[in-house]
N, C-alpha and C positions, 0 to 999 in steps of 0.2 A: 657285247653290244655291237661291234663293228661285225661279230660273223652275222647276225640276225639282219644288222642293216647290209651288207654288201653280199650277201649271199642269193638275192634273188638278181640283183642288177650281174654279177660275176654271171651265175647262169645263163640269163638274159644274151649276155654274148658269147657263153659258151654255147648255146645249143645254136644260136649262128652262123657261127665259124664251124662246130664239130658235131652236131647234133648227138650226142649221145644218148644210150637208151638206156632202160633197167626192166627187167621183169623180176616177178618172186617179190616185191617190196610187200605185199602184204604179212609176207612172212614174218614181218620187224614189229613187234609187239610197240602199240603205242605208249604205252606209260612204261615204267620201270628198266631199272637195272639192264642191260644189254651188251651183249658182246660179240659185233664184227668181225667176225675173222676171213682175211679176203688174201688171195694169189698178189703176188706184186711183183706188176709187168713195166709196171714206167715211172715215173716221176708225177705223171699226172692223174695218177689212180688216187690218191689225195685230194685232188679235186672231184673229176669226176663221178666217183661214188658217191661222201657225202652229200655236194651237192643235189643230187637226185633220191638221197635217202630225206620223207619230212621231218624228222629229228635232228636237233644239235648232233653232229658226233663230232670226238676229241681223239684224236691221232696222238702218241707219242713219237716222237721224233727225234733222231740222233743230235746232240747238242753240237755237233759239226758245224749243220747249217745254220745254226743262230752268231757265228762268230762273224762278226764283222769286218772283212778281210777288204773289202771294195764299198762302192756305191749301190753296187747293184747288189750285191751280197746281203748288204743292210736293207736294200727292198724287200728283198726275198724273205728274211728273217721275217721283216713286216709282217708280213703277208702271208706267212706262217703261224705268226701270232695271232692274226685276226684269223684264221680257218681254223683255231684252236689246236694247233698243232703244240704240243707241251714239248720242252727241251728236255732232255735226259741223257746223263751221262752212262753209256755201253758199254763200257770197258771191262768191266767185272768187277768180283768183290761185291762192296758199298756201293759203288756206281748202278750193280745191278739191282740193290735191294728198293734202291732212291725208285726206276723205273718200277718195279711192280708196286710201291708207295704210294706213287704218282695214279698208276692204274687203278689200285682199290679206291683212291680218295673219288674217283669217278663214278665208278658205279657204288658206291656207297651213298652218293648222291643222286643214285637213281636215273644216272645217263648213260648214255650210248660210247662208249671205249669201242674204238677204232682198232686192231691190230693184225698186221701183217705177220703170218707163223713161221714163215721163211727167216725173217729176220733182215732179209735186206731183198733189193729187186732183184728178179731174175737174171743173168746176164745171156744166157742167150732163149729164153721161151720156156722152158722144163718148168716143170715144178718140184721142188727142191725140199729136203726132210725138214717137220716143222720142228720149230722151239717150243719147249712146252709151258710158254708164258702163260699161254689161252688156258690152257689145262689148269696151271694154279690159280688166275683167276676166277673161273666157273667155279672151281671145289671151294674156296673161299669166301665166296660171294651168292655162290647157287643162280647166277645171272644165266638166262637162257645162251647159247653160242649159235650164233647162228654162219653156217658158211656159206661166202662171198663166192664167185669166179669173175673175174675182169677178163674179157674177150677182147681182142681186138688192138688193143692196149699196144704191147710189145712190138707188133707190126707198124703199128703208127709212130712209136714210137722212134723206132727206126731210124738212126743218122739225124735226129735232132735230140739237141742238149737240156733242153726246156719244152718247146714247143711242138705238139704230136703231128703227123699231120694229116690233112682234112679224112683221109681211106686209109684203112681199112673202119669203118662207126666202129668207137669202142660201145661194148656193149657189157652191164650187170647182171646177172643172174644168182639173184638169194634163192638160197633154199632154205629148207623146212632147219627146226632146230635140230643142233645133234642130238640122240639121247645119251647124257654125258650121264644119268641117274643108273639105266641100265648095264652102261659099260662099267660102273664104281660097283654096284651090286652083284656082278656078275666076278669080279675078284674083290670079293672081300676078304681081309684079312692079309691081302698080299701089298708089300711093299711100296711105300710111300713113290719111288721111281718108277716101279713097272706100272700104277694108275696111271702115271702123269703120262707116262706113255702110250700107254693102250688109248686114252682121249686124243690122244696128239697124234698119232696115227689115224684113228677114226676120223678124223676131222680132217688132214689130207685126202683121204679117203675118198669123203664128200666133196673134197672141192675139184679132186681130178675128176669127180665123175659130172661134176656139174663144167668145168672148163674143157675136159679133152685133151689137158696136157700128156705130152712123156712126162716120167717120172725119174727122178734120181733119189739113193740112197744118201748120197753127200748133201751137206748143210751147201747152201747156195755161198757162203761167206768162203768154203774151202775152193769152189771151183773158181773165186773171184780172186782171190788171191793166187790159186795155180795162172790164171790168164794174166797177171800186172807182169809173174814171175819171167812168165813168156814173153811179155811185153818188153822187157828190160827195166817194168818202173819197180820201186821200193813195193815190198810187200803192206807192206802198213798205207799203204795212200790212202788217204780220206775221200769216202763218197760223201754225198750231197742228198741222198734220198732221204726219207722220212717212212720209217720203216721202225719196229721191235722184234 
């Protein structure tokens, strides 16, 4: 209830402050089952996507940020929970199963699953090998996938902790669905990991061609943990983003 009521007034002063755009929304089938899979450049790609997609969508989110550690912490969680931002625990194991549980019960319910394939934001603009979370929910679900590029994002993002700022306009560009039917038909018979792959690739694929990024073969979580290294902070430091 709080995202359907605060979701046009939140926009309202989003597109004020930052006006951001979207093109390709037709491409987001209005009824049924769906799955988002979008580049993750800031903090505020959680906001600014949904908002501007007309569907409810539901982000899974690192159960990091629901810990209430401050005042403002505990807003934050808020306000995660109202943009249907679901807590889940990443660590692996049980942890990981609870997240892709979380996921089916969504589109089983015939909504829009929000997910970032990276797994966590970019740290410096690349775009970075996916997880093939997306992958198992399409083959389980048969949910159309459609991929996201977030423009603009990263740049704004830029030397602030929360809040983007006003330049570079972020900007959305959906595209067409992948065909996740012809990549499964096209090796049949082969191994449960190389499918997940082969869609998990293709799906990178589409979203560098739709964003422009470089590209890396490392998962974004290795090069974030190579930079704390450098940094001198602990390797395990907790982000804050809302990301799968």
């Amino acid at each position: 209830m709080l995202y359907e009521i605060a979701k046009p007034f939140v926009m309202g002063v989003v597109r004020v402050l930052w006006n951001p755009t979207i093109s390709g929304a037709e491409n987001i089938p209005d009824h049924g089952p769906v799955i988002l899979a979008s580049n993750h450049q800031a903090y505020s790609d959680t906001v600014f996507l949904p908002g501007q997609v007309r569907r409810s969508v539901h982000f899974l989110g690192k159960s990091d940020i629901f810990v209430a550690r401050s005042p403002l912490t505990r807003v934050v969680a808020a306000v995660m929970r109202g943009l249907r931002v679901m807590p889940v625990d990443r660590s692996g194991g049980s942890a990981s199963r609870s997240a892709i549980e979380a996921g089916l019960a969504v589109l089983e319910q015939g909504e829009v699953l929000g997910i970032y394939p990276e797994g966590t934001r970019s740290p410096d603009g690349r775009l970075y090998r996916g997880k093939t979370g997306v992958a198992r929910f399409a083959l389980a679900t048969g949910a159309p996938v459609i991929p996201v590029a977030m423009l603009g994002a990263f740049e704004a993002q830029r030397g602030r902790k929360i809040f983007p700022h006003r330049t570079p306009r972020i900007h959305a560009v959906v595209g067409e669905p992948l065909a996740v039917a012809e990549i499964v038909a096209a090796l049949e018979g082969a191994e449960e990991a190389k499918v997940l792959r082969a869609v998990t690739d293709a799906l990178m694929d589409r979203i560098q061609s739709l964003s422009g990024q470089e590209r890396s073969d490392e998962y974004a979580s290795v090069q974030k943990k190579r930079m704390r290294q450098a940094q001198g902070r602990p390797a395990g430091s907790p982000e804050s983003d809302a990301a799968v």
